[in-house]
N, C-alpha and C positions, 0 to 999 in steps of 0.2 A: 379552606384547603387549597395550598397552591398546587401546581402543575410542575413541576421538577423538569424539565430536559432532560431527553434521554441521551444517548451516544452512541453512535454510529461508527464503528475504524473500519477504514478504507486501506487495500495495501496497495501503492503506487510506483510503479518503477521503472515510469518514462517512457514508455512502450503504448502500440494502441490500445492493447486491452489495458493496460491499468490507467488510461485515459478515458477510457470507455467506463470501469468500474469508480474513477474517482467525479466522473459527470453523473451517473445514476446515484454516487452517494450522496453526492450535492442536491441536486432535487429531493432526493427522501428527505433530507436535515433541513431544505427549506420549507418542505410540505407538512410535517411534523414539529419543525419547531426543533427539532433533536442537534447537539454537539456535532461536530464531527472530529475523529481523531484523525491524521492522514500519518500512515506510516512508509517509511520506503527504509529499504534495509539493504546492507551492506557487508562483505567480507571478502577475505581474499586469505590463498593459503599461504600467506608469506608471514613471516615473523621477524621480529628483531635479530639481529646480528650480535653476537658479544663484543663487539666496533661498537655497531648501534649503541648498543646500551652504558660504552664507556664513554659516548659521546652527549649521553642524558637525553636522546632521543627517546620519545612514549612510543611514538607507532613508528613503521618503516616508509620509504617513499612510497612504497604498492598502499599502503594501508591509508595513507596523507589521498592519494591520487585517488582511491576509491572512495572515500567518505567525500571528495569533493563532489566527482559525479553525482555521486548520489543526490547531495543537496540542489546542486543543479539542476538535477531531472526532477524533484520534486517541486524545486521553484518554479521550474516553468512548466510543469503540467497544474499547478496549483494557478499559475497565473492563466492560464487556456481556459480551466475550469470555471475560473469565476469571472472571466468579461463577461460582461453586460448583464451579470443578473442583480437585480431589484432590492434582493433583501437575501443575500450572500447568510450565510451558516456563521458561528464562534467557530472558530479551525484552532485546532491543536497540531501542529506538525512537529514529528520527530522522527530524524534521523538515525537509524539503531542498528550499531553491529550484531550480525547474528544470521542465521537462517531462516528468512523469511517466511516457511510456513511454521517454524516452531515461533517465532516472534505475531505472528500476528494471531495464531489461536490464543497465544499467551493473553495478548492483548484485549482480544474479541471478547474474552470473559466478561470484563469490565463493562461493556456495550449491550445494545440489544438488538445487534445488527451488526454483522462482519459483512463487508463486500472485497469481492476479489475479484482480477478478470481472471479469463480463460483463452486459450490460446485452442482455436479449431482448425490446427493445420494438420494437412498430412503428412508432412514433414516431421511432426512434434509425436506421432502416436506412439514410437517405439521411446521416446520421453517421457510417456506419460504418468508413468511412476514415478519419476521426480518432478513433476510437477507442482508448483505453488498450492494450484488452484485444489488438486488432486491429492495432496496434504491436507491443508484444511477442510475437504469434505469427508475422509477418514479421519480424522482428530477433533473436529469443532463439534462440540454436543449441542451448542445454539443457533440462534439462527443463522444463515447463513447464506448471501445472494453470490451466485455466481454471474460475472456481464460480461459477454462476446463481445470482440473487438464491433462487431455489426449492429450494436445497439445506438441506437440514438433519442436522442428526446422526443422527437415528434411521432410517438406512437410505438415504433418496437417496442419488443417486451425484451427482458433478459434472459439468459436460459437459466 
């Protein structure tokens, strides 16, 4: 009988908590042996132009400008994440239009383990209802780690 790898999606999006949840996913998928998916997602409320669209334009400059960052911030929080470790995860990285707590419960199906960070500001509590992390704990029926920006490898736990 073999051992199958399991899958782990991480949602990341350049920020210190999702730097904090994409270093806790990495250790789990090194300690288990598991995949990892990294997801970072992307949208904006602009649309094509009927200009646009007689110019054969797909997306608009907002739309071009957003899907950049994005991949930006997940390149370099993916590159942050894996300096110096020893026996690095298979990384799946996708970049996906959408709203990030509906794309990554979507996702998290798939896996046996969704990590998200969380953001414990005081500034953020009257947000809390749109929050990523606060999505996915009302919608995700699996498992599910949440990780504070204040987690670190040597010992913290996640909340």
């Amino acid at each position: 009988m073999t051992n199958t790898p399991g899958l782990i999606v991480v949602g990341v999006d350049g920020t210190i908590s999702g730097d904090a949840a994409l270093a806790f996913a990495v250790d789990e998928a090194e300690r288990s042996g598991d995949r990892l998916e990294v997801i970072t997602t992307w949208d904006t409320r602009t649309a094509l132009t009927s200009l646009d669209a007689a110019y054969g334009l797909v997306m608009s400059p907002a739309e071009y400008l957003a899907q950049g960052q994005a991949e930006r911030a997940q390149k370099e929080a993916l590159e942050r994440a894996m300096a110096g470790r020893r026996r690095p995860p298979v990384v799946r990285a996708l970049v996906v239009r959408g709203d990030a707590g509906r794309v990554l419960v979507n996702a998290g199906r798939q896996g046996r383990l969704l990590v998200v960070g969380c953001r414990p500001d005081r500034r953020a509590r009257g947000l809390l209802g749109r929050s990523v992390s606060r999505y996915c704990a009302r919608n995700f029926s699996g498992p599910l780690t949440t990780v504070s920006p204040t987690w670190s490898r040597d010992g913290a736990n996640p909340s």
